[in-house]
PyMOL Python script that loads the backbone (N, CA, C, O; Angstrom):
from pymol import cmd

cmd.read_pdbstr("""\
ATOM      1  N   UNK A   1      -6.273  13.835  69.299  1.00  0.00           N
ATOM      2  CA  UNK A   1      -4.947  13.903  68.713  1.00  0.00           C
ATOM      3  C   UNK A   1      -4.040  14.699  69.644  1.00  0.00           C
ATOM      4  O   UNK A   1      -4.395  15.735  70.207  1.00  0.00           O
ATOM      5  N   UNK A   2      -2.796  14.110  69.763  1.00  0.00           N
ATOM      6  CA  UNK A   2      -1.903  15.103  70.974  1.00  0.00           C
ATOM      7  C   UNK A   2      -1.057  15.654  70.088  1.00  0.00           C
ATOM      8  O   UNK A   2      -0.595  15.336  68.992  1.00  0.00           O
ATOM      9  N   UNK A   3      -0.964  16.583  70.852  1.00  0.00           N
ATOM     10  CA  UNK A   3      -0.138  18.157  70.528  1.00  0.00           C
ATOM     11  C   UNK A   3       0.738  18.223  71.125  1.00  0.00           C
ATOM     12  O   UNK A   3       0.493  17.995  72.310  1.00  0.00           O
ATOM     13  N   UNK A   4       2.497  18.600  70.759  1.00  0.00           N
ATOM     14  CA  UNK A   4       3.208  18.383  71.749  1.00  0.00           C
ATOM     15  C   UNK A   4       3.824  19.995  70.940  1.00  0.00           C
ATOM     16  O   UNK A   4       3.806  20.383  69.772  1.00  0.00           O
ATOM     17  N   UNK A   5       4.462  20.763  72.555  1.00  0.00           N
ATOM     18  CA  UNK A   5       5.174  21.978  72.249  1.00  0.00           C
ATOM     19  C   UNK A   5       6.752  21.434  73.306  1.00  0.00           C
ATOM     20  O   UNK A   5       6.768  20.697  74.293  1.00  0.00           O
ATOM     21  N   UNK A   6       7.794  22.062  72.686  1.00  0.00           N
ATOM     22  CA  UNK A   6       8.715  21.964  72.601  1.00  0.00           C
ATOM     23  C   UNK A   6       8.888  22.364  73.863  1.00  0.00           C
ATOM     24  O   UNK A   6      10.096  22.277  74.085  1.00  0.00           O
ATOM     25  N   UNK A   7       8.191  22.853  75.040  1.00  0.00           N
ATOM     26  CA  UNK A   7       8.291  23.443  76.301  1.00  0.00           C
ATOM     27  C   UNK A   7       7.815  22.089  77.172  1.00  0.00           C
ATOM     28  O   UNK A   7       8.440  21.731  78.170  1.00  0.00           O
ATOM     29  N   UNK A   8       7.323  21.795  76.965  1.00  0.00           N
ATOM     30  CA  UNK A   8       6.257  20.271  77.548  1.00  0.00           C
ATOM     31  C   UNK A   8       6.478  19.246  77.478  1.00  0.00           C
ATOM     32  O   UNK A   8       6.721  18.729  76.388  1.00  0.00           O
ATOM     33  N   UNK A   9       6.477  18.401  78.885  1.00  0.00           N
ATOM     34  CA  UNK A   9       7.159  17.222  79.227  1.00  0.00           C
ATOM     35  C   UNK A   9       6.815  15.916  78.169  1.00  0.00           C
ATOM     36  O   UNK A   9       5.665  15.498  78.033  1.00  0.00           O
ATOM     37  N   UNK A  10       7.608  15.527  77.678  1.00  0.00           N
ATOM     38  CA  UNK A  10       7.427  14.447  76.630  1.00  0.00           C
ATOM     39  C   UNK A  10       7.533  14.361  75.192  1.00  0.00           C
ATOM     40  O   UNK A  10       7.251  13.478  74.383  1.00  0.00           O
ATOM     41  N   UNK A  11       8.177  15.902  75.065  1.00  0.00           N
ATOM     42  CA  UNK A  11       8.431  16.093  73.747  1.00  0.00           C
ATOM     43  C   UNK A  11       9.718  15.960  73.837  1.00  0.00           C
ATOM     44  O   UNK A  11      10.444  16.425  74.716  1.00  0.00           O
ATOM     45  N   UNK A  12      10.220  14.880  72.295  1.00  0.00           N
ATOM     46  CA  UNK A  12      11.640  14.639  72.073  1.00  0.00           C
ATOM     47  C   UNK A  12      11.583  15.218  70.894  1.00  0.00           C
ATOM     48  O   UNK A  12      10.559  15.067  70.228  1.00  0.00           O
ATOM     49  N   UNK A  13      12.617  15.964  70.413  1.00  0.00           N
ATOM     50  CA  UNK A  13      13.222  16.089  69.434  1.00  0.00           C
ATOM     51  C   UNK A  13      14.018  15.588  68.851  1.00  0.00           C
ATOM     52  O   UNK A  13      15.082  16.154  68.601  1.00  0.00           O
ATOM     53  N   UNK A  14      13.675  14.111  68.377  1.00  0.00           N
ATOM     54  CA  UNK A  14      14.732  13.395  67.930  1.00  0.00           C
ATOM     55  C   UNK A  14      14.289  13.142  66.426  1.00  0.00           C
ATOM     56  O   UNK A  14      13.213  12.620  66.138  1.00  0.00           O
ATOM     57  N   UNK A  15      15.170  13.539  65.556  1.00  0.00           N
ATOM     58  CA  UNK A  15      14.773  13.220  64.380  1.00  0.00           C
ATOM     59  C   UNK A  15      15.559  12.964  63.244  1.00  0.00           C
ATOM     60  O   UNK A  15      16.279  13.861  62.805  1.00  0.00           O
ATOM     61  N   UNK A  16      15.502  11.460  62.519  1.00  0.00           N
ATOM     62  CA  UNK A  16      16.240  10.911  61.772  1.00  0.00           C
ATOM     63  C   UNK A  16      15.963  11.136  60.690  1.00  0.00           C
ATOM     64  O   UNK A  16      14.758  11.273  60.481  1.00  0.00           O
ATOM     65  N   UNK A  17      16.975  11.291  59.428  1.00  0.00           N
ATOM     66  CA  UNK A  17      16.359  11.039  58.190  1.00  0.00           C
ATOM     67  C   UNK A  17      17.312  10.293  57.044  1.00  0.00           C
ATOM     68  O   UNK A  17      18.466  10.722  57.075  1.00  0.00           O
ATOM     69  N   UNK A  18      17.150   9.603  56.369  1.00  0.00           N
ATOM     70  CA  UNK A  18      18.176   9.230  55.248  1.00  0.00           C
ATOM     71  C   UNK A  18      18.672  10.691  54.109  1.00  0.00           C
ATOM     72  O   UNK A  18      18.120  11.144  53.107  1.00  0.00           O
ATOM     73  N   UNK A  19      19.409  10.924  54.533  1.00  0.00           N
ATOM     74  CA  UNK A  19      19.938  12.363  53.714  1.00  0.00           C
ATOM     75  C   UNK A  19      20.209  11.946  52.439  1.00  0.00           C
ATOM     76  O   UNK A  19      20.221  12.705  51.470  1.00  0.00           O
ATOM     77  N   UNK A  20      20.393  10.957  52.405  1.00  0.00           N
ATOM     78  CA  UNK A  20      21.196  10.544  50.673  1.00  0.00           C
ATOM     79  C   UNK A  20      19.882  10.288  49.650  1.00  0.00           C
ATOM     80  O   UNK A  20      19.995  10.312  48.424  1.00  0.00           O
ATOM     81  N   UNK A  21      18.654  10.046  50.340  1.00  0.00           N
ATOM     82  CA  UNK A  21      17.677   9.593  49.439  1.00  0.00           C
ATOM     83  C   UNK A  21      16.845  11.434  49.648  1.00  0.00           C
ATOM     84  O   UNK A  21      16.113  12.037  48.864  1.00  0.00           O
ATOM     85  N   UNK A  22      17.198  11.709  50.564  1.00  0.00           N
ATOM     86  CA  UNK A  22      16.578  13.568  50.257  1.00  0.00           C
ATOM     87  C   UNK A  22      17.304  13.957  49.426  1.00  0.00           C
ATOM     88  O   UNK A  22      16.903  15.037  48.992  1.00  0.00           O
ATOM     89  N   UNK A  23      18.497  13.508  48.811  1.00  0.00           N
ATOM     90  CA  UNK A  23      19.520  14.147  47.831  1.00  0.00           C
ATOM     91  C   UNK A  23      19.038  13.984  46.734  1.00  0.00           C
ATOM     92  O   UNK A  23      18.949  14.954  45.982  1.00  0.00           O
ATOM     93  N   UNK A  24      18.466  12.356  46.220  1.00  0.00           N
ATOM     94  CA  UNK A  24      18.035  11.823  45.067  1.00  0.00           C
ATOM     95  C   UNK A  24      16.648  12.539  44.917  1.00  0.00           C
ATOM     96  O   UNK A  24      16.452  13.326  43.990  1.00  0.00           O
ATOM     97  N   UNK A  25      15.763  12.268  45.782  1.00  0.00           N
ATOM     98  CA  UNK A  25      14.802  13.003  45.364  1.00  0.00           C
ATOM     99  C   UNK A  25      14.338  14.343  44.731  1.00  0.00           C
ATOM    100  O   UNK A  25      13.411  14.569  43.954  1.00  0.00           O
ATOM    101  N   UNK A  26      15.697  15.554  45.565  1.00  0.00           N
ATOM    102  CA  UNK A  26      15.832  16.516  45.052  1.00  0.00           C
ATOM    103  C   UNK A  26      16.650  16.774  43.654  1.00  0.00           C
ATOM    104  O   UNK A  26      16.226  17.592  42.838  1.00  0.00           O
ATOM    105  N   UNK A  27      17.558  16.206  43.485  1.00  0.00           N
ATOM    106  CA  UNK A  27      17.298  15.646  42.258  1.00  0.00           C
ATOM    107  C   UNK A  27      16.535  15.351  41.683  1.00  0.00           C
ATOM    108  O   UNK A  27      16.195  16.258  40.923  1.00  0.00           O
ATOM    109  N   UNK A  28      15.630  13.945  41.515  1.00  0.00           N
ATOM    110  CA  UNK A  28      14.574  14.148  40.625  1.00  0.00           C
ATOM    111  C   UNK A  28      13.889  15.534  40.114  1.00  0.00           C
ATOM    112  O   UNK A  28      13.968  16.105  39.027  1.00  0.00           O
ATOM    113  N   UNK A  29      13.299  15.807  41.119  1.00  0.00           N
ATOM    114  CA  UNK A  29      12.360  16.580  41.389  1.00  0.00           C
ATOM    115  C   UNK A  29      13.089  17.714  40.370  1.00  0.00           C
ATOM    116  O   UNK A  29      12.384  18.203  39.487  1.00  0.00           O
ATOM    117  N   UNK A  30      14.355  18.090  40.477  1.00  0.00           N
ATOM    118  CA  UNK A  30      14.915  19.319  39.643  1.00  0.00           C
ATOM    119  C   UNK A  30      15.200  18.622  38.189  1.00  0.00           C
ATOM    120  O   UNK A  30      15.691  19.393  37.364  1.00  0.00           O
ATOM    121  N   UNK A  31      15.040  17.702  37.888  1.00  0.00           N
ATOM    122  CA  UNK A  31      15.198  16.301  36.291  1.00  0.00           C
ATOM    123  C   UNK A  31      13.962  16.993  35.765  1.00  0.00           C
ATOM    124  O   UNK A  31      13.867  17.756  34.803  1.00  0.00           O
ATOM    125  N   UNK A  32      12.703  16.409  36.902  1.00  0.00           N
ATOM    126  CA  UNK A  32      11.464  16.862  36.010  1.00  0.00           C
ATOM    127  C   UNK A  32      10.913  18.407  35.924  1.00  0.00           C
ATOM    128  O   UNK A  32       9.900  18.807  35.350  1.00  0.00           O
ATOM    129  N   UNK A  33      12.053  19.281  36.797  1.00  0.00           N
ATOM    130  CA  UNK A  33      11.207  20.481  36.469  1.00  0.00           C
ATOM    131  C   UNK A  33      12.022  21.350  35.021  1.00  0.00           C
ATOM    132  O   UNK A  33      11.839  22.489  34.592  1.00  0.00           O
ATOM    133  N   UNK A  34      12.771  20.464  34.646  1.00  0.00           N
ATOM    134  CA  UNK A  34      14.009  20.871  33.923  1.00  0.00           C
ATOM    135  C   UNK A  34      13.107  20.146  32.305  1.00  0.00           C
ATOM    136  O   UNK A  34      13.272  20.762  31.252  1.00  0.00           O
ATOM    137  N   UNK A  35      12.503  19.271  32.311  1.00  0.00           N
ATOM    138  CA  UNK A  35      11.795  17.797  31.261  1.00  0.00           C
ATOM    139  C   UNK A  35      10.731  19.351  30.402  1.00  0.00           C
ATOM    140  O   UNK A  35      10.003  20.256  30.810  1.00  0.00           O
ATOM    141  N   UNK A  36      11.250  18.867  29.082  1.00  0.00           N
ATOM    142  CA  UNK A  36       9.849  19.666  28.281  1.00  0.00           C
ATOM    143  C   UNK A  36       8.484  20.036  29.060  1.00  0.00           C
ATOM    144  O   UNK A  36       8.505  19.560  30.195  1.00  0.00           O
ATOM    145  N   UNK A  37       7.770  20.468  28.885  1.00  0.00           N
ATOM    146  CA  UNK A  37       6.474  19.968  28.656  1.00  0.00           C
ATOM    147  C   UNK A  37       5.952  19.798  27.809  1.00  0.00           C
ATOM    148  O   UNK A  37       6.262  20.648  26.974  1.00  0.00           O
ATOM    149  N   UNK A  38       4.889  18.786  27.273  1.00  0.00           N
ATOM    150  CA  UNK A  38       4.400  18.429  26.180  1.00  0.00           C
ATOM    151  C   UNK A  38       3.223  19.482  25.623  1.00  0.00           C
ATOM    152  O   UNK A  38       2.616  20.359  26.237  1.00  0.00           O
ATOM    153  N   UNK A  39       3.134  19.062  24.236  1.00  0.00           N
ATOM    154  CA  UNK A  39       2.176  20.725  23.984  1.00  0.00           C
ATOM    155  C   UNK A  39       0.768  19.568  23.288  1.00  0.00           C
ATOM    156  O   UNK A  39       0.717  18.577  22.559  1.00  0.00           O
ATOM    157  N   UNK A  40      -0.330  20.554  24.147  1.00  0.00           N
ATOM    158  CA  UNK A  40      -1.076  20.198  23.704  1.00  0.00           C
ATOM    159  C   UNK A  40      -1.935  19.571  22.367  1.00  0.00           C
ATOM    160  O   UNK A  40      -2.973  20.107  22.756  1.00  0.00           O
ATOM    161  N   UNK A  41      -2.258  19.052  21.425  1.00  0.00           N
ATOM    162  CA  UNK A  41      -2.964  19.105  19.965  1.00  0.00           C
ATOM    163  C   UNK A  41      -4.328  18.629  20.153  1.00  0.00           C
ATOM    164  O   UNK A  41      -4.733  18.134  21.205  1.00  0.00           O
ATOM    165  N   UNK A  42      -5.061  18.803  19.043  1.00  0.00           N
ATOM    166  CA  UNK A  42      -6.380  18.011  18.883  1.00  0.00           C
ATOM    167  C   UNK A  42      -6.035  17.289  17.234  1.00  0.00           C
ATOM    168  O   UNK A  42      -5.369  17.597  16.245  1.00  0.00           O
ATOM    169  N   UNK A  43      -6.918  16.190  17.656  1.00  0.00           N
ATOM    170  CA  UNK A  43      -7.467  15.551  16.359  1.00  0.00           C
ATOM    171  C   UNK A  43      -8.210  15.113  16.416  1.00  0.00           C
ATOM    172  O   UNK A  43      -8.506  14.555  17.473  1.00  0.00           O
ATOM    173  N   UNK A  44      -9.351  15.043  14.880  1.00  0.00           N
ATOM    174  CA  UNK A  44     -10.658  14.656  14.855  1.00  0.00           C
ATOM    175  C   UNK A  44     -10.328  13.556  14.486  1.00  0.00           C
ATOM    176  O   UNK A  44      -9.341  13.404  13.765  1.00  0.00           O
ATOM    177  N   UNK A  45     -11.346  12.193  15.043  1.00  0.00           N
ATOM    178  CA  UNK A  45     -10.746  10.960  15.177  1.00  0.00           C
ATOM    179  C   UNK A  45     -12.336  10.514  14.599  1.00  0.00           C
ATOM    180  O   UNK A  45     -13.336  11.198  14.817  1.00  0.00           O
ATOM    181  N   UNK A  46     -12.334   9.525  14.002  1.00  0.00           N
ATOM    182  CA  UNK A  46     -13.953   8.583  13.796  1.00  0.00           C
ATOM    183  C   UNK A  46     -14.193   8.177  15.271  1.00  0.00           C
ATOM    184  O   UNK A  46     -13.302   7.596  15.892  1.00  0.00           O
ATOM    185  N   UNK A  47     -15.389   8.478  15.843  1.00  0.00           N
ATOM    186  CA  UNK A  47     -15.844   7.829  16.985  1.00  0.00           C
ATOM    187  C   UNK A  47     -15.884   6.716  17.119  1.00  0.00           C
ATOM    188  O   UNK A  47     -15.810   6.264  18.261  1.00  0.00           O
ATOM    189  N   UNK A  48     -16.026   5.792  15.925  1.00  0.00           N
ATOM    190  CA  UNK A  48     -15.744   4.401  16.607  1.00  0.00           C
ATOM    191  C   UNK A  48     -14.371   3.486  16.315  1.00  0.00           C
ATOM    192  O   UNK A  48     -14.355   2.257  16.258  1.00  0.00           O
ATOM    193  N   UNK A  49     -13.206   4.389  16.141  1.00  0.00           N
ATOM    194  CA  UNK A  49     -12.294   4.498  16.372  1.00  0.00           C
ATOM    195  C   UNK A  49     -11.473   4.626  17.628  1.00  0.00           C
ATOM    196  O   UNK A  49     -10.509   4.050  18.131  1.00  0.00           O
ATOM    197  N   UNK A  50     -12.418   5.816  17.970  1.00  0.00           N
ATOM    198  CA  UNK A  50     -12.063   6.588  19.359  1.00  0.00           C
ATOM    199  C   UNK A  50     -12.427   5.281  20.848  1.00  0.00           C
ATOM    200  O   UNK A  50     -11.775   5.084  21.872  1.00  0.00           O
ATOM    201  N   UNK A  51     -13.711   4.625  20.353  1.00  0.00           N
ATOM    202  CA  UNK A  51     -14.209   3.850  20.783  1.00  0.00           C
ATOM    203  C   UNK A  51     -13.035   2.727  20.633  1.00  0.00           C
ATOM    204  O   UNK A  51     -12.149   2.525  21.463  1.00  0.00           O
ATOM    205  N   UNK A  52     -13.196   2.127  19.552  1.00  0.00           N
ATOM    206  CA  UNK A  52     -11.801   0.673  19.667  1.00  0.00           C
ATOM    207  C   UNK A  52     -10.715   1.301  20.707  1.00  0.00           C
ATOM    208  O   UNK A  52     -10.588   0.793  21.822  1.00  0.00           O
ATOM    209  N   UNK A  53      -9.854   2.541  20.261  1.00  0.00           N
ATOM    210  CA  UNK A  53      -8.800   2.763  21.070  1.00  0.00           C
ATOM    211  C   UNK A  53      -8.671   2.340  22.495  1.00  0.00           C
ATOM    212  O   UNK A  53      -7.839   1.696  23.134  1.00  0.00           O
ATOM    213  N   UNK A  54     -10.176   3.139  22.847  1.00  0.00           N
ATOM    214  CA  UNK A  54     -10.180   2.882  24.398  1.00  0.00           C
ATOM    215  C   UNK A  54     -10.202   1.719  24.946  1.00  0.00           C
ATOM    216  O   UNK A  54      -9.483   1.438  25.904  1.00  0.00           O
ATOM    217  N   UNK A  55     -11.134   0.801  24.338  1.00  0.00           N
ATOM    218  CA  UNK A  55     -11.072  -0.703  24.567  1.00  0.00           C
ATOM    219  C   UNK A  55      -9.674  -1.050  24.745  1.00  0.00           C
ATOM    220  O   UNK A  55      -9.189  -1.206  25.866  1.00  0.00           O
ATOM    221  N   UNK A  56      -8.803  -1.213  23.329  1.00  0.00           N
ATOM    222  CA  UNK A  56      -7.367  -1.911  23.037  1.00  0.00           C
ATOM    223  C   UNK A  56      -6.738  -0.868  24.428  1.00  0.00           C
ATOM    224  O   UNK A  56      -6.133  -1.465  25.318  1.00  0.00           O
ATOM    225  N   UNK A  57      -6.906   0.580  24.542  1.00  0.00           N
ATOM    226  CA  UNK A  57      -6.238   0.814  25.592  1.00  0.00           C
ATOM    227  C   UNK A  57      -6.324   0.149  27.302  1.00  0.00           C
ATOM    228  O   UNK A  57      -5.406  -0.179  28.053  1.00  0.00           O
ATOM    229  N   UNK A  58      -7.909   0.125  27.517  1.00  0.00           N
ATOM    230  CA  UNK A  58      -8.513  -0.768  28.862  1.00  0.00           C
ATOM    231  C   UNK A  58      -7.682  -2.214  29.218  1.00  0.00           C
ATOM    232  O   UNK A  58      -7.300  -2.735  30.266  1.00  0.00           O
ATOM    233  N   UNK A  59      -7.614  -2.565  27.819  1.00  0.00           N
ATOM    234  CA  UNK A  59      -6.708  -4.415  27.885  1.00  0.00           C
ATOM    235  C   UNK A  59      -5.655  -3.903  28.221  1.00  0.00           C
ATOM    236  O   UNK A  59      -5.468  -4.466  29.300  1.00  0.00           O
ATOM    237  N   UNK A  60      -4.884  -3.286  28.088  1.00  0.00           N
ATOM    238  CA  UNK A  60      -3.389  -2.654  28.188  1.00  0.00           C
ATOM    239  C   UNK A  60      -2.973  -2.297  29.711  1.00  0.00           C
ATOM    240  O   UNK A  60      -1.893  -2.494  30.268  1.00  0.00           O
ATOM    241  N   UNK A  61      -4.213  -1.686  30.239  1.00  0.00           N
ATOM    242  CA  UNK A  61      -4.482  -1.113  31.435  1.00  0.00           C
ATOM    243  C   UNK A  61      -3.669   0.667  31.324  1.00  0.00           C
ATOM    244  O   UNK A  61      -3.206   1.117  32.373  1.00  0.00           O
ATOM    245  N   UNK A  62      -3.615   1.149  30.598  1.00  0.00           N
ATOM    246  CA  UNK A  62      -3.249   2.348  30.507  1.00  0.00           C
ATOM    247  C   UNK A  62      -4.288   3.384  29.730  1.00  0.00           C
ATOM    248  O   UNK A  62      -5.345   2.933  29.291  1.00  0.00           O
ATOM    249  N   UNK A  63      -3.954   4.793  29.575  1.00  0.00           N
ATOM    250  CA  UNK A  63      -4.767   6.013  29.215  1.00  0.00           C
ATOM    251  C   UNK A  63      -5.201   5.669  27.699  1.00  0.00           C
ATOM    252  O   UNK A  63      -4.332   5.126  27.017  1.00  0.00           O
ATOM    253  N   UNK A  64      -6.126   5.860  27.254  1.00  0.00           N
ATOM    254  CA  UNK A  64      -6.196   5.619  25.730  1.00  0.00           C
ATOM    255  C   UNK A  64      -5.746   6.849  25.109  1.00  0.00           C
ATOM    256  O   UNK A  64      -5.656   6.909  23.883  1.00  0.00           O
ATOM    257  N   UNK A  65      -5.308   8.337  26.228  1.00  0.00           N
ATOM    258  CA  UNK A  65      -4.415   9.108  25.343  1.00  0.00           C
ATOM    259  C   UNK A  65      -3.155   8.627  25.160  1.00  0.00           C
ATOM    260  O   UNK A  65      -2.712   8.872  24.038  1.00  0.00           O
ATOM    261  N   UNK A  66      -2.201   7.836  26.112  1.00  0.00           N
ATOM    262  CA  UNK A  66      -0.918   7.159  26.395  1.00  0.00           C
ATOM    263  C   UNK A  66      -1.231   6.318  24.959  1.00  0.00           C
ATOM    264  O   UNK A  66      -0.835   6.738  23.872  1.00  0.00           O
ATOM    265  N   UNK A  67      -1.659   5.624  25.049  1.00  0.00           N
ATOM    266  CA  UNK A  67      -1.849   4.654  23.995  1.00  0.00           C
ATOM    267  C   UNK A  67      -1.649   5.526  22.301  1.00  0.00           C
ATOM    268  O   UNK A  67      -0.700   5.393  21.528  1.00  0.00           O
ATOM    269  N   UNK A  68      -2.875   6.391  22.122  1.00  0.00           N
ATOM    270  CA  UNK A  68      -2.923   7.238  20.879  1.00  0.00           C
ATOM    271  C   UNK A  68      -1.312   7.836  20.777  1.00  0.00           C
ATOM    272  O   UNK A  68      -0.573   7.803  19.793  1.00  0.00           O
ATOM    273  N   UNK A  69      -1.130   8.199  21.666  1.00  0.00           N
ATOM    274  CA  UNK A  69       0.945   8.578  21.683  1.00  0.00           C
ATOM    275  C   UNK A  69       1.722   8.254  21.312  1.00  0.00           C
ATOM    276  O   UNK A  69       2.619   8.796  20.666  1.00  0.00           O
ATOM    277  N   UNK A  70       1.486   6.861  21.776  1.00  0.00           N
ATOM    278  CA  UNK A  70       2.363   5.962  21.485  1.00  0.00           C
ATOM    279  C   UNK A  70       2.482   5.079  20.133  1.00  0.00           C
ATOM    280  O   UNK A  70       3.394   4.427  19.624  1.00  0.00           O
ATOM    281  N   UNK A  71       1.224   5.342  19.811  1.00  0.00           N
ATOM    282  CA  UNK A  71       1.152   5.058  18.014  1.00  0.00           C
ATOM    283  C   UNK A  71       1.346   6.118  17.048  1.00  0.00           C
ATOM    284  O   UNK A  71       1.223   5.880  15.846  1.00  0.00           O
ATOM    285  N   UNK A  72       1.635   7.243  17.471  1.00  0.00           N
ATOM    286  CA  UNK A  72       2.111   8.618  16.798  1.00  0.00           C
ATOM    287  C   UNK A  72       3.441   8.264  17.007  1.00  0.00           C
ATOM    288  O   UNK A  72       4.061   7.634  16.149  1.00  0.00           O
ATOM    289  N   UNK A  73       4.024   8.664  18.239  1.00  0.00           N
ATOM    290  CA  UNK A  73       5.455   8.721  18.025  1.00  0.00           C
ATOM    291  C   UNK A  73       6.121   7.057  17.714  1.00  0.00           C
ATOM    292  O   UNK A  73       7.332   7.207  17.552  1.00  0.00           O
ATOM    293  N   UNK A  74       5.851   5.980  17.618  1.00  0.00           N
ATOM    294  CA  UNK A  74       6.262   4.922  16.863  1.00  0.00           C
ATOM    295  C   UNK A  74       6.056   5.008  15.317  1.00  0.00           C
ATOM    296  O   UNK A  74       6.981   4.736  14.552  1.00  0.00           O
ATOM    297  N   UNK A  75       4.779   5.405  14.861  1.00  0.00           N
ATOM    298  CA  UNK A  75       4.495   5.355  13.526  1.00  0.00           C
ATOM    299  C   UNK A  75       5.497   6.597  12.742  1.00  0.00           C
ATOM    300  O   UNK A  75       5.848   6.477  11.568  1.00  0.00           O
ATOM    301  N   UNK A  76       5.818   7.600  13.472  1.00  0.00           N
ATOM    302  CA  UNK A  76       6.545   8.881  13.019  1.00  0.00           C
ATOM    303  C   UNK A  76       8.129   7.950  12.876  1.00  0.00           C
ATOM    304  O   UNK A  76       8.803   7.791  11.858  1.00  0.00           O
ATOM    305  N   UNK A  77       8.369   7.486  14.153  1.00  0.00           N
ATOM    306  CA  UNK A  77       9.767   6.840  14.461  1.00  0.00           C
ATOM    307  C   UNK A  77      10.330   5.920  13.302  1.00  0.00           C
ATOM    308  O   UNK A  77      11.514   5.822  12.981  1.00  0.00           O
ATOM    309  N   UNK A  78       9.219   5.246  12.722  1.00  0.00           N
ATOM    310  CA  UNK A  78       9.281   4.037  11.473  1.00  0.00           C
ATOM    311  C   UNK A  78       9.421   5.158  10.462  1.00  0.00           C
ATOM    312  O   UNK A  78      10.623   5.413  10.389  1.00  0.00           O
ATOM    313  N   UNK A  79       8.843   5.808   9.788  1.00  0.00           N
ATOM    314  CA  UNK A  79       8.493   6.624   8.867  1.00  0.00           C
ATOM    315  C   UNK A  79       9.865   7.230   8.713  1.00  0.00           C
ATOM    316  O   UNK A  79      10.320   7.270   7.570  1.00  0.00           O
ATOM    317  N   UNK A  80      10.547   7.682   9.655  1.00  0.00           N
ATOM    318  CA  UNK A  80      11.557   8.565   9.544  1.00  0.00           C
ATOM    319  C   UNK A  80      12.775   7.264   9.414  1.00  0.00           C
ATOM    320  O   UNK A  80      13.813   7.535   8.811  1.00  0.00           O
ATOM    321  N   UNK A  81      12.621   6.099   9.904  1.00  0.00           N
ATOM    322  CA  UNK A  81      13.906   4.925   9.568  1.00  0.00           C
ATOM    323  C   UNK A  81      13.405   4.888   7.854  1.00  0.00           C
ATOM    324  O   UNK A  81      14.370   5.102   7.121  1.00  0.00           O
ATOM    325  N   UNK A  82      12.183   4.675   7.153  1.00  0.00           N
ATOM    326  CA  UNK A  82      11.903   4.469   6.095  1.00  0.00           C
ATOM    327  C   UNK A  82      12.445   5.154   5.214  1.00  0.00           C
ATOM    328  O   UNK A  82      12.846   4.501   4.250  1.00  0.00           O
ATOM    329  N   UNK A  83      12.658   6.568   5.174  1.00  0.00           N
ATOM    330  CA  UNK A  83      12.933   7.648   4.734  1.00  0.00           C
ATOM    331  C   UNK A  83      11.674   8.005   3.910  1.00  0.00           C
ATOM    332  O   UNK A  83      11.614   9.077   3.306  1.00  0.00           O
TER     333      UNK A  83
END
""", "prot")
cmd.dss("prot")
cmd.show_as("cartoon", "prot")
cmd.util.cbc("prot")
cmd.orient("prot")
């Protein structure tokens, strides 16, 4: 692997960058450090429950915690249109 020092023939210092997408990024980056964090819970679930989830989650191709989430905060979301 070559090593180049700033004294030594063949080193350029030429260096480009898109500044406007270092802008966005830093942005992001300050979006998500700014974003809740989510708080942990447990629940005791029937194991072969726990079991289906993961399956229906595998077809989905996502986390079977993503999944369990996402049927909490939809089922809460209905509940609360229901009154």
């Amino acid at each position: 692997m070559a090593r180049f020092v700033k004294s030594e023939k063949g080193y350029e210092a030429s260096v480009t960058a898109d500044w406007s997408a270092v802008k966005k990024g830093i942005k992001k980056v300050r979006s998500e450090a700014t974003t809740p964090k989510k708080v942990p819970t447990s629940v005791a679930l029937d194991p072969k429950f726990v079991s289906d989830l993961k399956k229906e989650a595998q077809q989905r191709g996502i986390p079977y915690q993503v999944l369990m989430r996402m049927f909490i905060i939809e089922g809460f979301q209905r509940m609360k249109k229901a009154g």
